[in-house]
C-alpha positions in Angstrom: 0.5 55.4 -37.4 3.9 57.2 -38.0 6.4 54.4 -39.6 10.3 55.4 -38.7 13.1 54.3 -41.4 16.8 55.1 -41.5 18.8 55.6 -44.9 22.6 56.9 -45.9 21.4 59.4 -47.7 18.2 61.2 -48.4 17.9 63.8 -51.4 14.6 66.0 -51.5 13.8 66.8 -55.0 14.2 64.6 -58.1 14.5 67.5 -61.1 18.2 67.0 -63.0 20.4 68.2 -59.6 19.2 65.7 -57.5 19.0 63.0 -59.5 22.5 63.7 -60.7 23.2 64.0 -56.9 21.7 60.5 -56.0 23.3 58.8 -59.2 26.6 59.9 -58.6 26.1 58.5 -54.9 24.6 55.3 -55.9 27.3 54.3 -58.2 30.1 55.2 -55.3 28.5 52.6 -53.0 27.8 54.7 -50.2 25.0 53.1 -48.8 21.2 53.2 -49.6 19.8 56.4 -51.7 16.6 57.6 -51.5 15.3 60.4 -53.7 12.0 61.7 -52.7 9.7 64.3 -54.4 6.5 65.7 -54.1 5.2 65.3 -58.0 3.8 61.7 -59.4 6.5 61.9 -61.5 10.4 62.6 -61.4 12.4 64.7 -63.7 11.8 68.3 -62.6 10.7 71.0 -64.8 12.2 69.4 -68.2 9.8 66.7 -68.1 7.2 69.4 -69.5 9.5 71.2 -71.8 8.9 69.5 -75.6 11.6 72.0 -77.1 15.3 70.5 -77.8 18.5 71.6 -76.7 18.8 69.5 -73.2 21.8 67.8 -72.3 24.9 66.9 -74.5 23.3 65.7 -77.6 20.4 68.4 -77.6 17.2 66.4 -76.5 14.3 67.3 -75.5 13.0 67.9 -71.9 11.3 65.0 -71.6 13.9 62.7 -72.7 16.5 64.8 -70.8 13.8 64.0 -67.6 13.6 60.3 -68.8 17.7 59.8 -69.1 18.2 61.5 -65.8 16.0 58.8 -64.1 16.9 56.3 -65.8 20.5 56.8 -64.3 19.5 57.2 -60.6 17.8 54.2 -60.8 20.0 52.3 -62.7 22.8 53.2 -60.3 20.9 51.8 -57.5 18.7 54.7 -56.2 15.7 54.4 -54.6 13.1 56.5 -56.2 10.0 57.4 -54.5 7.3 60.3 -56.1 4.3 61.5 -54.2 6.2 62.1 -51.1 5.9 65.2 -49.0 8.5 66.1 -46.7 6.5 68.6 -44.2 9.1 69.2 -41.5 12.5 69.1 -39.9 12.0 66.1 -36.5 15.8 66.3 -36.1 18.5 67.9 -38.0 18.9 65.2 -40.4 15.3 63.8 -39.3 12.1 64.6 -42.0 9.0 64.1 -41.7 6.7 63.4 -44.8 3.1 62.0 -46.0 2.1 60.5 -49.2 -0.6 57.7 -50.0 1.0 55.5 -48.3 0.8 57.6 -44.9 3.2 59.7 -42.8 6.8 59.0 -42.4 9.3 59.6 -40.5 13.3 59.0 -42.0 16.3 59.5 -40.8 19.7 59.8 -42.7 23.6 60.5 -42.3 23.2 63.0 -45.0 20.6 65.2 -46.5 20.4 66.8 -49.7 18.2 69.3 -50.6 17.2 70.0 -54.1 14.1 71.3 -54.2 14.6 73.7 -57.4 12.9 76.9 -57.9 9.6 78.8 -59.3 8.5 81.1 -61.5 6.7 83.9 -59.3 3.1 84.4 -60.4 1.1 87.4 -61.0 0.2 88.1 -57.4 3.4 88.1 -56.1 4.6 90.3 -58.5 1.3 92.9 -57.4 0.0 93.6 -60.8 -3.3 94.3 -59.8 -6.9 93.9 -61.1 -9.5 91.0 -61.2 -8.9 87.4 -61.2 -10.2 86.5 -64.6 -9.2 83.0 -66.0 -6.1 82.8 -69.1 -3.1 84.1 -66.2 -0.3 81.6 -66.3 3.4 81.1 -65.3 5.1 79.5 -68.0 5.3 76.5 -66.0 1.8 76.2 -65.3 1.4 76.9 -68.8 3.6 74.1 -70.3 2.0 71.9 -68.2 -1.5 72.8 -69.6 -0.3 72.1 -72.7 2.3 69.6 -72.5 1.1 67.7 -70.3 -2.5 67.6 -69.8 -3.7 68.9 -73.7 -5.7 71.9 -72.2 -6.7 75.1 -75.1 -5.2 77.8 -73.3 -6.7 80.9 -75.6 -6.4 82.6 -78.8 -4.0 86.1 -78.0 -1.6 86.4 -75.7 0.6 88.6 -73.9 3.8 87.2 -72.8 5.5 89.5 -70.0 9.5 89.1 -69.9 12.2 88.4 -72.7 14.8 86.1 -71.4 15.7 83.0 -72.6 12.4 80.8 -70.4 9.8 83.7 -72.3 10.8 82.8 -75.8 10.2 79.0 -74.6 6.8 80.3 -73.0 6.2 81.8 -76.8 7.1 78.3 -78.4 4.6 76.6 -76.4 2.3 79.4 -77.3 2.8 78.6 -80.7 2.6 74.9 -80.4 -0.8 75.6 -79.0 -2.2 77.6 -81.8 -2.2 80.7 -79.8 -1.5 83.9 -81.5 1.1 86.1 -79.5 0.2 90.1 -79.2 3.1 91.4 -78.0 6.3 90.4 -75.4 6.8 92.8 -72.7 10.1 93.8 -70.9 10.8 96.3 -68.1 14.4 96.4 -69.5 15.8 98.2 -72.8 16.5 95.0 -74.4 15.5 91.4 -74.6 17.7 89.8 -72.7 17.8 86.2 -75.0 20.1 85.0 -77.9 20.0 87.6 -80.9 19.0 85.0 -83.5 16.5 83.4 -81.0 14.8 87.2 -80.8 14.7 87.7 -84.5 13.3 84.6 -85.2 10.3 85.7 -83.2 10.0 89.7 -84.5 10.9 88.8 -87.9 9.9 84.8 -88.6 6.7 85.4 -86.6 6.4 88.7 -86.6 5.8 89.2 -82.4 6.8 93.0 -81.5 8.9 93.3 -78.5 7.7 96.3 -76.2 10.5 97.2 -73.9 11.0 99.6 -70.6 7.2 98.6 -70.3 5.5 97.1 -67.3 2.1 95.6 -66.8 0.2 97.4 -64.7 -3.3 96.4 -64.7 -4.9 92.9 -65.9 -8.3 93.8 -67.5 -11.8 92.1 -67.8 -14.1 90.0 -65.4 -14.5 85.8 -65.9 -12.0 85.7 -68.6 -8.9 88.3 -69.6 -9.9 90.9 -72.1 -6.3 92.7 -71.9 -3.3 94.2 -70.2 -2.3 97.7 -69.2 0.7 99.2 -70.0 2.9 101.5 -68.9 5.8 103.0 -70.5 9.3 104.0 -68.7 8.7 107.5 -70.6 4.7 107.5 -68.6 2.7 106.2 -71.6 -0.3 104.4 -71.0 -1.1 101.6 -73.7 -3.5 98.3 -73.7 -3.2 95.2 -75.1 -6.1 93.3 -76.0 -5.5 89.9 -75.1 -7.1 86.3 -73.4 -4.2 85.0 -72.4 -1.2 86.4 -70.3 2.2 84.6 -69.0 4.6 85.8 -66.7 7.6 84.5 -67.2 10.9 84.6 -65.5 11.4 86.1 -62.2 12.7 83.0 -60.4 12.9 82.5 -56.7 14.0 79.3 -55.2 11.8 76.9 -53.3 13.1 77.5 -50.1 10.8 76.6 -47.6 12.1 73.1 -46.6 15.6 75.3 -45.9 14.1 78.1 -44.0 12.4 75.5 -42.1 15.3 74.0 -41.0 16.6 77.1 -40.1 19.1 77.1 -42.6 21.2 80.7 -43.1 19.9 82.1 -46.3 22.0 84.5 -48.7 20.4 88.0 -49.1 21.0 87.7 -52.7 20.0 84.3 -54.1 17.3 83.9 -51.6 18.5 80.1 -50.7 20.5 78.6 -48.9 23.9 80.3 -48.1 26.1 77.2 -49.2 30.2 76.8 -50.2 31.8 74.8 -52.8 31.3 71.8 -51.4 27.2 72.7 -51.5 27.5 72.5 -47.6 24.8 74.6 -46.0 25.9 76.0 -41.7 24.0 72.8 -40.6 26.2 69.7 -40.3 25.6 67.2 -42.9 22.8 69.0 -44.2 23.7 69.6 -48.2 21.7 71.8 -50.9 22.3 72.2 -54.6 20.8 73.4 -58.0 18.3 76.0 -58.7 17.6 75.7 -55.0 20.4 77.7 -54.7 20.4 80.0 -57.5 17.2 80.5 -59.7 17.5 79.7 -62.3 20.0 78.2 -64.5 19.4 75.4 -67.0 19.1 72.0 -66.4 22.7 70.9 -67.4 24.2 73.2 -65.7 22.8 71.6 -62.3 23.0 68.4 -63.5 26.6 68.8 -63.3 26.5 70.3 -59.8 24.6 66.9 -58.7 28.0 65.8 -59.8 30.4 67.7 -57.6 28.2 67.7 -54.7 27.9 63.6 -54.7 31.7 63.4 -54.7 31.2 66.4 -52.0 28.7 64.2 -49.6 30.6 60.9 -50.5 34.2 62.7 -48.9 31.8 64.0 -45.7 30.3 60.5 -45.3 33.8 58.8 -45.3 35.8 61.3 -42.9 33.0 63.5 -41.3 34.8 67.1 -41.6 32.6 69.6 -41.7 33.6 73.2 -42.0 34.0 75.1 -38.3 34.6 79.1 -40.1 33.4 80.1 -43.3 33.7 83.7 -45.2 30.7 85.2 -46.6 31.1 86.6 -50.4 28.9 89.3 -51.0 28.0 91.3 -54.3 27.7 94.9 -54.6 25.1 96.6 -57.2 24.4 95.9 -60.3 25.2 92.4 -59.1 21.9 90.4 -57.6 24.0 87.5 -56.3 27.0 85.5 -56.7 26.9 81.4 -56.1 28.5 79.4 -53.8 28.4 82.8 -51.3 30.5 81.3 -48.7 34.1 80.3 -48.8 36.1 77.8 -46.3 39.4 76.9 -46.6 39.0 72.9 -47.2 37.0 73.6 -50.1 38.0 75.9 -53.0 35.7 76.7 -55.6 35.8 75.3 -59.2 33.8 78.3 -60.3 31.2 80.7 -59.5 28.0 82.1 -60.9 26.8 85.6 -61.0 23.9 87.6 -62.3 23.4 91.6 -62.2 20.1 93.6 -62.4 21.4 96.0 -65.0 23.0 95.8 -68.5 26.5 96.4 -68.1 28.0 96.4 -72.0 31.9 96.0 -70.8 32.0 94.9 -67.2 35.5 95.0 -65.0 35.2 92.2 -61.8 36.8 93.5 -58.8 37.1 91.0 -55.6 38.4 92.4 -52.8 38.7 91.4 -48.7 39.1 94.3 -45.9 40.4 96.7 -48.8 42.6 94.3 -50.3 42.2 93.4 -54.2 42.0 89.7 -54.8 41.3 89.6 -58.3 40.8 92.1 -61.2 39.8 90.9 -64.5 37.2 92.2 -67.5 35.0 90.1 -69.0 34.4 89.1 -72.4 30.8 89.4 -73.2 28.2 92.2 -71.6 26.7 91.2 -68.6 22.6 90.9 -68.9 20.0 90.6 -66.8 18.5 87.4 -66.1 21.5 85.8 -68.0 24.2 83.9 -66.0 27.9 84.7 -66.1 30.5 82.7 -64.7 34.2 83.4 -62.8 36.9 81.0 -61.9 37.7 80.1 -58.2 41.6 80.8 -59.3 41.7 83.7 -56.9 40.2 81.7 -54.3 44.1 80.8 -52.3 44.3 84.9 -51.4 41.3 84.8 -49.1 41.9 85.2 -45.4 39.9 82.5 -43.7 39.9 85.0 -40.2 39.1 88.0 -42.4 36.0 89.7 -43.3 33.2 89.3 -46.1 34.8 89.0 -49.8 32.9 91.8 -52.0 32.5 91.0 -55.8 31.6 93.9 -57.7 31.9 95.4 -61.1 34.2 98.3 -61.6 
């Protein structure tokens, strides 16, 4: 039997964004908070990331995860893990299942954070058998993080941004050798000490405008095959492989509410409030934007609690928005819609191409909003971030604002 329960707020996903969210609720008094997420335990991906550099004073992932908790609860939240949601009832209606059976809750407000993955080696159609030793670096942290597992003795690690060098530290912390990092770009795409510490401290070559074509062997990998931008064929002899990067949000709870996605980010289209096009409905962190680091949406848990806090109290909700769009090499700009009520503190960007001295351009119907260069190269899989300054010269019954880089 189907129990029924009403609550002030519910927030779907308890990694840093929505626990930030449901904190900065809880302490405002709004009502009862209930976080609910699908793992046994809250936190997000941090909880399984043993390297330092989380938060303010540089912890580790799991004490980022634990202090992140630690606040939602403390503030009040009600924190529930093994929970399903499996479907939209209503538009602020969910249904979910856990042990304790299926469930049906309504609330005045819902907030989606339901984070992003990695995309795995059949979604990225590299072919060949299915042997064992093929791992995101999720699934790989949690081998060895989490549940002590020997992963293998070479590997291959395939992408260097910043979340492939962390893939190569677990690597390491596992006593697995690494062949070789592999980038279809001309360049790693991390911190320049972070990728000399690995060619020169630990002496793992960096093989770049390469793609993996071809995973090798039958029962367990044997190798990769390579192939070169300039059509050179290479192999790698390896028993372990991990893809890493190529984030997509976890969107499916949003699509399935028939939310308005944006072309570029692949989640939900959302403006600086973190309002989605259904009424009360709210999203926020790498939901939105996979995927940038855990202090970053922490602090958009933040502004959005203030953000459903001012909708619970007066119940505006905006009637016209203006799409923001992005032209090549830009992937996606976020928040990618703009309403009047709401400027922007800020927006992030990413392009698909190195860009060494990059010019932003925002214009509306031919007219230039804002011009400005910015100070650092824009990479791939790298964040950059603009103001919302400019924000005041849109026309709210104009067309789509275009960001591009001239």
């Amino acid at each position: 039997m189907r129990r029924e329960r009403i609550v002030d707020v519910l927030v779907v996903g308890a990694g840093p964004a929505g626990l930030a969210t449901a904190a900065g609720l809880a302490a405002s008094g709004v009502g009862e908070v209930e976080v609910v997420d699908r793992e046994r335990q809250a936190g997000g991906v941090p909880r399984h990331c043993l390297h330092g550099g989380f938060g303010r004073l540089g912890m580790t992932g799991p004490q980022y995860a634990e202090r992140c908790v630690a606040a939602a609860v403390g503030h009040g939240a009600v924190l529930r893990t093994g929970v399903s949601v499996t479907a939209w009832a209503a538009p602020l209606t969910v249904d979910t299942t856990s042990p304790r059976g299926l469930e049906r809750i309504t609330a005045r407000a819902v907030v989606l954070a339901t984070g992003a993955r990695e995309r795995p080696r059949a979604a990225r159609l590299v072919p060949g058998t299915r042997p064992a030793g093929v791992f995101t670096t999720g699934e790989l942290q949690q081998a060895v993080h989490l549940h002590g597992q020997r992963v293998g003795s070479r590997a291959v690690v395939v992408g260097a941004e910043p979340v492939s060098f962390a893939a190569l530290d677990t690597l390491r912390r596992a006593g697995v050798a690494v062949a070789a990092l592999v980038t279809e770009h001309p360049r790693h795409q991390a911190a320049r000490a972070r990728a000399l510490d690995a060619r020169l401290r630990h002496g793992v070559p960096l093989l770049t405008d390469a793609t993996v074509t071809e995973l090798l062997g039958r029962g367990r990998l044997s190798g990769v095959a390579l192939r070169h931008r300039d059509g050179r064929t290479a192999q790698v002899a390896c028993d372990t492989v991990v893809f890493t990067g190529d984030f997509v949000p976890d969107h499916e709870l949003a699509r399935r509410g028939g939310l308005s996605m944006d072309p570029g980010t692949r989640g939900p289209a959302v403006d600086g409030a973190f309002r989605t096009d259904a009424r009360g409905v709210f999203a926020v962190g790498n939901v939105l934007h996979a995927a940038e680091p855990a202090r970053a949406v922490a602090h958009e848990g933040s502004v959005a609690a203030a953000a459903v806090r001012r909708y619970l109290h007066d119940g505006d909700w905006p009637s016209t928005t203006v799409p923001l769009r992005v032209a090549a090499p830009l992937a996606w700009v976020a928040p990618n819609r703009l309403t009047e009520d709401e400027p922007s503190e800020g927006f992030v960007l990413r392009t698909a191409a190195f860009v060494a001295r990059p010019a932003l351009v925002i214009t509306q119907d031919g007219r230039t909003l804002h011009r400005a260069g910015l100070r650092r190269p824009a990479l791939p899989n790298r964040p950059f971030r603009i103001s919302g300054s400019w924000t005041a010269r849109v026309d709210a019954r104009g067309g789509a604002v275009r960001v591009a880089l001239g």
